[in-house]
C-alpha positions as CSV (number, residue, x, y, z in Angstrom):
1,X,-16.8,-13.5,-39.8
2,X,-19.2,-14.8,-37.0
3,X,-16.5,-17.2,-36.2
4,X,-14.0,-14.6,-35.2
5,X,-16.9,-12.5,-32.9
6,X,-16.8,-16.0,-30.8
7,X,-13.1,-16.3,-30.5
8,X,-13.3,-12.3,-29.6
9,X,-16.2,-12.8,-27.0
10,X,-14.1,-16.3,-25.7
11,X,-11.2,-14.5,-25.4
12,X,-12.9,-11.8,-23.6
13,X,-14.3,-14.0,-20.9
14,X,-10.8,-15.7,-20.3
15,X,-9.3,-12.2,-19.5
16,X,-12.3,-11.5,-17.7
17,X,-11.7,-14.4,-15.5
18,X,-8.0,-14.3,-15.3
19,X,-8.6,-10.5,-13.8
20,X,-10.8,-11.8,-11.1
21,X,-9.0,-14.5,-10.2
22,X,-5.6,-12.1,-9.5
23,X,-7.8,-10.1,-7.7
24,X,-8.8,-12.4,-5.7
25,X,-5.4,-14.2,-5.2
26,X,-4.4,-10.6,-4.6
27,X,-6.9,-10.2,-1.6
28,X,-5.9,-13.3,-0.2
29,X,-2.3,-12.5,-0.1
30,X,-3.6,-9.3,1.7
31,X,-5.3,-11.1,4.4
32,X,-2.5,-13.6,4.9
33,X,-0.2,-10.6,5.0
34,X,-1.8,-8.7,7.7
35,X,-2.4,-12.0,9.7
36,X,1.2,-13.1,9.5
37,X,1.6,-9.3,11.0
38,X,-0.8,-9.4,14.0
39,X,0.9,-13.1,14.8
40,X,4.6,-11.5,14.9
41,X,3.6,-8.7,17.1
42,X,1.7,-11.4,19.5
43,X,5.0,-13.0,19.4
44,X,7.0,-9.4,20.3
45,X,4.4,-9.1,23.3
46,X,4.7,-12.0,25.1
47,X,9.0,-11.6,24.7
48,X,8.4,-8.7,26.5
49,X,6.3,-9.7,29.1
């Protein structure tokens, strides 16, 4: 039985992981998002000027 609390705590981790990791990517794509933003309306100012 102690085998299956390692493949439980193993599989654990890799979820554990996997959640961070989207987060992250998540906040990334967040940044680049609001950045791609800010350039197009630098772009929309200087048309108009």
């Amino acid at each position: 039985m102690k085998n299956f609390e390692f493949l439980f705590a193993a599989y654990a981790v890799i979820w554990i992981l996997l959640g961070g990791y989207f987060f992250r990517l998540n906040n990334k794509l967040n940044q680049i998002s609001h950045r791609l933003d800010q350039l197009e309306a630098q772009k929309v100012d200087k048309g108009k000027s």
